[in-house]
N, CA, C and O of each residue as an XYZ file, in Angstrom:
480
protein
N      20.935     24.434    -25.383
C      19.833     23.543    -25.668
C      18.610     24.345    -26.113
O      17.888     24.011    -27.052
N      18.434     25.486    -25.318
C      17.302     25.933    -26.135
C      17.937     27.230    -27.640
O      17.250     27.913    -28.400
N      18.798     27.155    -27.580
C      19.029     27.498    -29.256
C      18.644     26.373    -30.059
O      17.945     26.628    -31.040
N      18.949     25.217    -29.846
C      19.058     24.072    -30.599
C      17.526     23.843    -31.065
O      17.054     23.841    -32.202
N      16.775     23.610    -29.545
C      15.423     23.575    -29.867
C      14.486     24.840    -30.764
O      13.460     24.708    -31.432
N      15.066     25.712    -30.552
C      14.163     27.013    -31.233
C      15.005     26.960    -33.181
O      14.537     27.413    -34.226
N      16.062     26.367    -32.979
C      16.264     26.214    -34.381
C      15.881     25.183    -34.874
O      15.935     25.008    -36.091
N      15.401     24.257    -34.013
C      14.886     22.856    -35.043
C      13.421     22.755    -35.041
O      12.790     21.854    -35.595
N      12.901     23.774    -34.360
C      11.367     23.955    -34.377
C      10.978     25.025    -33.926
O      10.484     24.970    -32.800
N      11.037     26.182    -34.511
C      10.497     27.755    -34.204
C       9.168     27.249    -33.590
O       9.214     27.037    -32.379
N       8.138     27.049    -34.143
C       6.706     27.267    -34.047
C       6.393     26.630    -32.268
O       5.530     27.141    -31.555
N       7.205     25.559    -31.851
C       7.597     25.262    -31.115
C       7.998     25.967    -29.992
O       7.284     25.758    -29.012
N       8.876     26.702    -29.836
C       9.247     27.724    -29.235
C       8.415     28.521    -29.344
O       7.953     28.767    -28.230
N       7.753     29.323    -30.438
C       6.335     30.058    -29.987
C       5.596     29.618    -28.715
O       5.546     30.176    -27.619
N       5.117     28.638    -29.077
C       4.254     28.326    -28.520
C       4.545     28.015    -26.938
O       3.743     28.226    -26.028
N       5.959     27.430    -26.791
C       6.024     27.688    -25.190
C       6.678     28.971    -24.610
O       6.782     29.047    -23.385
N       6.995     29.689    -25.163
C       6.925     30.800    -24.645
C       5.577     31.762    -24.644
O       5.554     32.744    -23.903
N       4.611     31.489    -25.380
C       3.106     31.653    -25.019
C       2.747     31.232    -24.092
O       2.465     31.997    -23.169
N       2.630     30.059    -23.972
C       1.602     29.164    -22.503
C       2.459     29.532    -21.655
O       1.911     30.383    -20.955
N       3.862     29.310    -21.210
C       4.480     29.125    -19.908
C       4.735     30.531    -19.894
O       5.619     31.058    -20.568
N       3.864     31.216    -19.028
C       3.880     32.471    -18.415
C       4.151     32.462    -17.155
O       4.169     31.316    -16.706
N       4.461     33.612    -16.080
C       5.336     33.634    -14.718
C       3.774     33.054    -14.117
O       3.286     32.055    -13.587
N       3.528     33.920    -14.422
C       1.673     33.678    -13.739
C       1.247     32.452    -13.580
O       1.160     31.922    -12.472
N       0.922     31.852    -14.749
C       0.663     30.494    -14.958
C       1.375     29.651    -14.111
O       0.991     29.093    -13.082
N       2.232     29.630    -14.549
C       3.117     28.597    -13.803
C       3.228     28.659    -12.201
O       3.243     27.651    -11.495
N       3.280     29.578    -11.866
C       3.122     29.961     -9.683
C       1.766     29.724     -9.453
O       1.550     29.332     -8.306
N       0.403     29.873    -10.439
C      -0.513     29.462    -10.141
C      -0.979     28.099     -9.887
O      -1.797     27.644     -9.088
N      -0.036     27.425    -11.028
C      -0.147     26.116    -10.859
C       0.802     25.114     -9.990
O       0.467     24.014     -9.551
N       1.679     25.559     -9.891
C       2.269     25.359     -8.761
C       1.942     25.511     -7.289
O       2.075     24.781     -6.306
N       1.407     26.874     -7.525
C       0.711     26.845     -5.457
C       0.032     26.281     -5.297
O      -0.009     25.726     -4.199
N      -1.359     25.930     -6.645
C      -2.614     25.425     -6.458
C      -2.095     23.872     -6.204
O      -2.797     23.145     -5.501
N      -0.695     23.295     -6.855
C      -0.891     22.066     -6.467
C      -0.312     21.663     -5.085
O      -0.485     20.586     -4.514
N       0.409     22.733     -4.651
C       1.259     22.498     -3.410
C      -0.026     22.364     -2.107
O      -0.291     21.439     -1.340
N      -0.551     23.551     -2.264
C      -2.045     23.277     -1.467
C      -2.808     22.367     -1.459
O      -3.428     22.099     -0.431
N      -2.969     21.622     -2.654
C      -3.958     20.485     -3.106
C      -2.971     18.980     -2.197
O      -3.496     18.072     -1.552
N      -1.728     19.153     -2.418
C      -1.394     18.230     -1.773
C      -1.115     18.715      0.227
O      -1.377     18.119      1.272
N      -0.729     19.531      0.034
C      -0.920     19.953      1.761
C      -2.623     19.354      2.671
O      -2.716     18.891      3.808
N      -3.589     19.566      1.796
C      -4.868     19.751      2.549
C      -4.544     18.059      2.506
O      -4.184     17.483      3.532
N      -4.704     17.365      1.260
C      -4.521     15.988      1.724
C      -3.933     15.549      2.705
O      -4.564     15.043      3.633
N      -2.545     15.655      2.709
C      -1.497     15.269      4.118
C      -2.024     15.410      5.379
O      -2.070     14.565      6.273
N      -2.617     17.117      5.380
C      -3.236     17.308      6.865
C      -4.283     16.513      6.913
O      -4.145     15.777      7.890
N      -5.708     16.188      6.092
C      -6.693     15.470      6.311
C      -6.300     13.911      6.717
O      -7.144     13.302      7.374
N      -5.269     13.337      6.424
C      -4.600     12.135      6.557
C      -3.990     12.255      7.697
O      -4.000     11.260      8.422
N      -3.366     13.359      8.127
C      -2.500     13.325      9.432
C      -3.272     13.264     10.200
O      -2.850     12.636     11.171
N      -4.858     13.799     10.383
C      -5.697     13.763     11.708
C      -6.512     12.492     11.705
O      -7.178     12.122     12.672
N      -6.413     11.811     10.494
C      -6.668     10.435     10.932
C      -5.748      9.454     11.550
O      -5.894      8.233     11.603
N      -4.846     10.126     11.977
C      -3.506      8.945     12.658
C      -4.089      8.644     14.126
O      -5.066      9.221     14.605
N      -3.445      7.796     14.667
C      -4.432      7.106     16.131
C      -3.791      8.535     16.761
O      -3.044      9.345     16.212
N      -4.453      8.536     18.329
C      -4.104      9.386     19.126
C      -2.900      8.343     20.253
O      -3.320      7.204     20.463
N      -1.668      8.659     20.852
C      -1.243      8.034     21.511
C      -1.679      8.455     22.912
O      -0.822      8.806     23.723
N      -2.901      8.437     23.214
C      -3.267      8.733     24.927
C      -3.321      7.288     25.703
O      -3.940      6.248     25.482
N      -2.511      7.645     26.582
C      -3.061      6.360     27.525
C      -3.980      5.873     27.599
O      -4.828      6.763     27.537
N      -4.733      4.367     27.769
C      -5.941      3.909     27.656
C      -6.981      4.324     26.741
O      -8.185      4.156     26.938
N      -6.369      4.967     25.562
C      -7.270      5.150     24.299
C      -6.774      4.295     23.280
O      -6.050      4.667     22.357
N      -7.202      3.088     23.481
C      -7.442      1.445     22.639
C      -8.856      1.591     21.534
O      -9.475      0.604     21.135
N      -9.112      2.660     21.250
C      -9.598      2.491     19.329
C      -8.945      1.584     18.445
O      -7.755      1.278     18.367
N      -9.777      1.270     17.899
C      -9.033      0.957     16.880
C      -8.620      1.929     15.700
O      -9.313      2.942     15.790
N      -7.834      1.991     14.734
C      -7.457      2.623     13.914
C      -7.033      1.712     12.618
O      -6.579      0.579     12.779
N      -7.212      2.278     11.354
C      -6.742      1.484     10.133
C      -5.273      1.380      9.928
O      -4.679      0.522      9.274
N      -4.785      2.371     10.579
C      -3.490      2.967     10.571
C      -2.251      2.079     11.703
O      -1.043      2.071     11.939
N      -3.227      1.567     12.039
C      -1.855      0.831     13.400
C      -1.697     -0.557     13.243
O      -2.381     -1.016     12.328
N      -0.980     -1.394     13.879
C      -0.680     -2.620     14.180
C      -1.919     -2.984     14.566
O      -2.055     -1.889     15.110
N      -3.214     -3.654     14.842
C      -3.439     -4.865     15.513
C      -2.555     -5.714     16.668
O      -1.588     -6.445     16.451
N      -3.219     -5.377     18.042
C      -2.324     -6.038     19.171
C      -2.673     -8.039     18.841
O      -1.828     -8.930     18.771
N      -4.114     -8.148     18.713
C      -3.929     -9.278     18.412
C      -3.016     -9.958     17.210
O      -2.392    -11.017     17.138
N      -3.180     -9.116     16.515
C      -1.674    -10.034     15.543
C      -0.732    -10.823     15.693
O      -0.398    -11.845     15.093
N      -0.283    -10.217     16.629
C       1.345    -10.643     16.960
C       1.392    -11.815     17.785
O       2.327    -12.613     17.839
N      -0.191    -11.879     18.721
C      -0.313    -13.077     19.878
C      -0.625    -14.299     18.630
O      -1.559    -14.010     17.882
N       0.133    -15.720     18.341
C      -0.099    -16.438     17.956
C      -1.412    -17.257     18.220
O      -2.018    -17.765     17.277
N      -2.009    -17.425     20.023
C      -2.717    -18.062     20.399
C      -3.666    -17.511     20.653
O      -4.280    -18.094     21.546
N      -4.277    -16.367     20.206
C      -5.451    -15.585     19.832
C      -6.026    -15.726     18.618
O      -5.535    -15.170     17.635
N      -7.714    -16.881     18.497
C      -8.515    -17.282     17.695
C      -8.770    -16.019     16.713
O      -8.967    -14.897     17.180
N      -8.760    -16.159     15.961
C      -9.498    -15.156     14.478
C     -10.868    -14.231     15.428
O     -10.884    -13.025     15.677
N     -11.656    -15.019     15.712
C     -13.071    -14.597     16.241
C     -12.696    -13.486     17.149
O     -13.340    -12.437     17.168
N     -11.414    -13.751     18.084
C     -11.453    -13.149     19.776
C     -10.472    -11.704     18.402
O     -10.786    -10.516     18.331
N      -9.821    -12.109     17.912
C      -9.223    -10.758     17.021
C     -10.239     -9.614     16.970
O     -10.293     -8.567     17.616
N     -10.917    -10.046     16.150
C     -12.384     -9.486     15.615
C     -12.900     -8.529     16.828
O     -13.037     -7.310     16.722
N     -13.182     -9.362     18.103
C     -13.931     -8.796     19.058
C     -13.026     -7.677     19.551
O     -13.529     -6.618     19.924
N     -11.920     -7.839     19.565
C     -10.546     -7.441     20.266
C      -9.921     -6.349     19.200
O      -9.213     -7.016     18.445
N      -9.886     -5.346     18.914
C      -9.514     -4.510     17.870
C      -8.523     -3.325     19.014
O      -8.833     -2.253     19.534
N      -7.832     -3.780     19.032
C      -6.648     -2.613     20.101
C      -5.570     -2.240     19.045
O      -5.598     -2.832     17.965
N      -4.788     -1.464     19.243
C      -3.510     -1.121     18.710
C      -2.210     -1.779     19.367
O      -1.951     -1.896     20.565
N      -1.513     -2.150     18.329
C      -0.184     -2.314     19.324
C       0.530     -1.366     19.934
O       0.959     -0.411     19.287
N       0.779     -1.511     21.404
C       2.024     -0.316     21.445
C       3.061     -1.028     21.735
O       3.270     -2.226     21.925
N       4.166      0.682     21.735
C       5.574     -0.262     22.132
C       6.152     -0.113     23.462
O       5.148     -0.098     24.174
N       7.133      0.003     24.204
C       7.442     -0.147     25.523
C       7.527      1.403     26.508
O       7.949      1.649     27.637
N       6.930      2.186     25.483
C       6.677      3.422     26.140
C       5.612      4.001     26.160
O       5.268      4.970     26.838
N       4.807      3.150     25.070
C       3.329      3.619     25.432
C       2.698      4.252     24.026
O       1.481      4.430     23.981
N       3.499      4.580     22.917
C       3.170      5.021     21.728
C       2.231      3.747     21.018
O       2.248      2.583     21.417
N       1.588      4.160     20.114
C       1.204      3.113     19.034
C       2.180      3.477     18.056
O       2.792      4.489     17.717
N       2.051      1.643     17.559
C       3.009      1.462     16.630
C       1.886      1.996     14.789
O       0.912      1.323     14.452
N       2.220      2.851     14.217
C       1.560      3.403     12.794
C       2.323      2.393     11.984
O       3.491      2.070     12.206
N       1.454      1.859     10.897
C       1.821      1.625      9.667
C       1.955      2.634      9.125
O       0.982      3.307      8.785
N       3.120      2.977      8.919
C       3.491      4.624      7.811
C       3.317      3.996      6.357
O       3.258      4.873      5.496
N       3.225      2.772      5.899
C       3.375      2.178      4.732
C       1.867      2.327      3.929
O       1.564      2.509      2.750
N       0.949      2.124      5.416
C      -0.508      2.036      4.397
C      -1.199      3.070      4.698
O      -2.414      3.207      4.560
N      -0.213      4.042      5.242
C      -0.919      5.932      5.542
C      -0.509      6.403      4.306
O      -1.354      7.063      3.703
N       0.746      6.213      3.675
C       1.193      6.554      2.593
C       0.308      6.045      1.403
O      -0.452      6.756      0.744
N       0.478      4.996      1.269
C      -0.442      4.132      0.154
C      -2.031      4.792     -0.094
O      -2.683      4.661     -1.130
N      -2.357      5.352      0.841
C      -3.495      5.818      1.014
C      -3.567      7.087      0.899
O      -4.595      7.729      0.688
N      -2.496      7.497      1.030
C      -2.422      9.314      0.182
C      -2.061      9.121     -0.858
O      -2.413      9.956     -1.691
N      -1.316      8.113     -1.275
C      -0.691      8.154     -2.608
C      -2.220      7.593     -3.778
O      -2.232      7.677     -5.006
N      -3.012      7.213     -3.148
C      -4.256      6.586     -4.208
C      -5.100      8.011     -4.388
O      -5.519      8.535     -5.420
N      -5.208      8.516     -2.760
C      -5.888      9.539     -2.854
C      -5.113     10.598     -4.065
O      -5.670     10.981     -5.093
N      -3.973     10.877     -3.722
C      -3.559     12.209     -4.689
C      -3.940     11.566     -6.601
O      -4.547     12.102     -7.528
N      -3.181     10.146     -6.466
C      -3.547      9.843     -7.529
C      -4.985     10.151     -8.288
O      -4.872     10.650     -9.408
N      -6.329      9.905     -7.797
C      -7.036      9.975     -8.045
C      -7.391     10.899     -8.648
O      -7.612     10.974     -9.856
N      -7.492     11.837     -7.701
C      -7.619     13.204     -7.663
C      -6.902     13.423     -9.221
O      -7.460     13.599    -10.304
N      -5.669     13.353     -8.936
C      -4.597     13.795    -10.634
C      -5.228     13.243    -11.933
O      -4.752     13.675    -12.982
N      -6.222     12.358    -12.003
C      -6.862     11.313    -12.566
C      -8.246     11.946    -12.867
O      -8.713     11.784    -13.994
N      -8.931     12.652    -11.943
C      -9.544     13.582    -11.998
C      -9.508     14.664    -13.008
O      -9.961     14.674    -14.152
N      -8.619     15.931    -12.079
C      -8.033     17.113    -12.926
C      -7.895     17.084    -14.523
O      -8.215     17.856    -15.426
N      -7.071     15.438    -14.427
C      -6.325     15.747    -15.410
C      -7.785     15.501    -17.147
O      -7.702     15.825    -18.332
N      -9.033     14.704    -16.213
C     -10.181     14.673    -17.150
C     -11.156     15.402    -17.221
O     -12.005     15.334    -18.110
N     -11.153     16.325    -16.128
C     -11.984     17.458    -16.474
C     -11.265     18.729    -16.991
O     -11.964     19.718    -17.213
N      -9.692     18.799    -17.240
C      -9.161     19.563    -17.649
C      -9.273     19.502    -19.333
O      -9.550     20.298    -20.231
N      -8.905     18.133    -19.227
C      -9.448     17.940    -20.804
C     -10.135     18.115    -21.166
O     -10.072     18.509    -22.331
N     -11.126     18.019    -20.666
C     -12.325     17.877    -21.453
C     -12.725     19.252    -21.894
O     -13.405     19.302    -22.919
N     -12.381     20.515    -21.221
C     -12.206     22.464    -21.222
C     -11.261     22.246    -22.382
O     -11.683     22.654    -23.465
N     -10.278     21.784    -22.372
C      -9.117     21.976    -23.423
C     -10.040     21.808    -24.802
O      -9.513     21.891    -25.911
C-alpha cells in the first residue's frame, strides 16, 4: 500500500515523510495522553466520597428522593442526599461522569484544534 501510494502521488509521500517525524509524533501523542489523564483525574476527585453519614449532595449520584414516589418536588429540593445501596456505597451515575468528560475533552479538541489553526 505504500508503494501504491508513493506511485500515485510522489509529492505526497514527500511530504509525509517530512511532517511525520519519530519526535513529532511521541510528542504528540504524550502531550495528548496527559491532556486526557489530568482530565480523568480532575473528574475522578469530583466523584461523591462513600463515608458513612456523608449525605452531600453530588451531581454525580442518584438523588435518594427520586426513587420515593411520595416525596413532593419542594421536600426533594430541600432534601438533596445520595442514594445508597445495601452496603452503604453511593450509587454514581457513570453515564453523566462520562458525558461530562466527554464535553470537556471535546471542547478542549475544539479548542486546540482553533488555535492550532490559526499558527498554521
Amino acid at each position: 500500500m505504500y508503494n501504491q501510494i508513493g506511485n500515485a502521488n510522489p509529492q505526497l509521500m514527500r511530504e509525509i515523510k517530512s511532517r511525520f517525524k519519530t519526535s513529532k509524533v511521541l510528542f504528540t501523542l504524550s502531550s495528548s495522553l496527559i491532556l486526557q489523564g489530568l482530565v480523568l483525574f480532575f473528574y475522578w476527585t469530583r466523584l461523591p466520597l462513600s463515608i458513612p453519614g456523608n449525605n452531600n449532595y453530588n451531581p454525580y449520584c442518584y438523588p435518594s428522593a427520586f426513587y420515593n414516589k411520595f416525596v413532593t418536588f419542594s421536600d426533594q429540593i430541600s432534601r438533596r442526599e445520595c442514594l445508597e445501596d445495601t452496603t452503604g456505597h453511593i450509587i454514581i451515575s457513570w453515564t453523566r461522569w462520562w458525558l461530562d468528560i466527554s464535553l470537556a475533552l471535546s471542547t478542549t479538541a475544539i479548542a486546540v484544534l482553533l488555535i492550532g489553526g490559526l499558527f498554521f
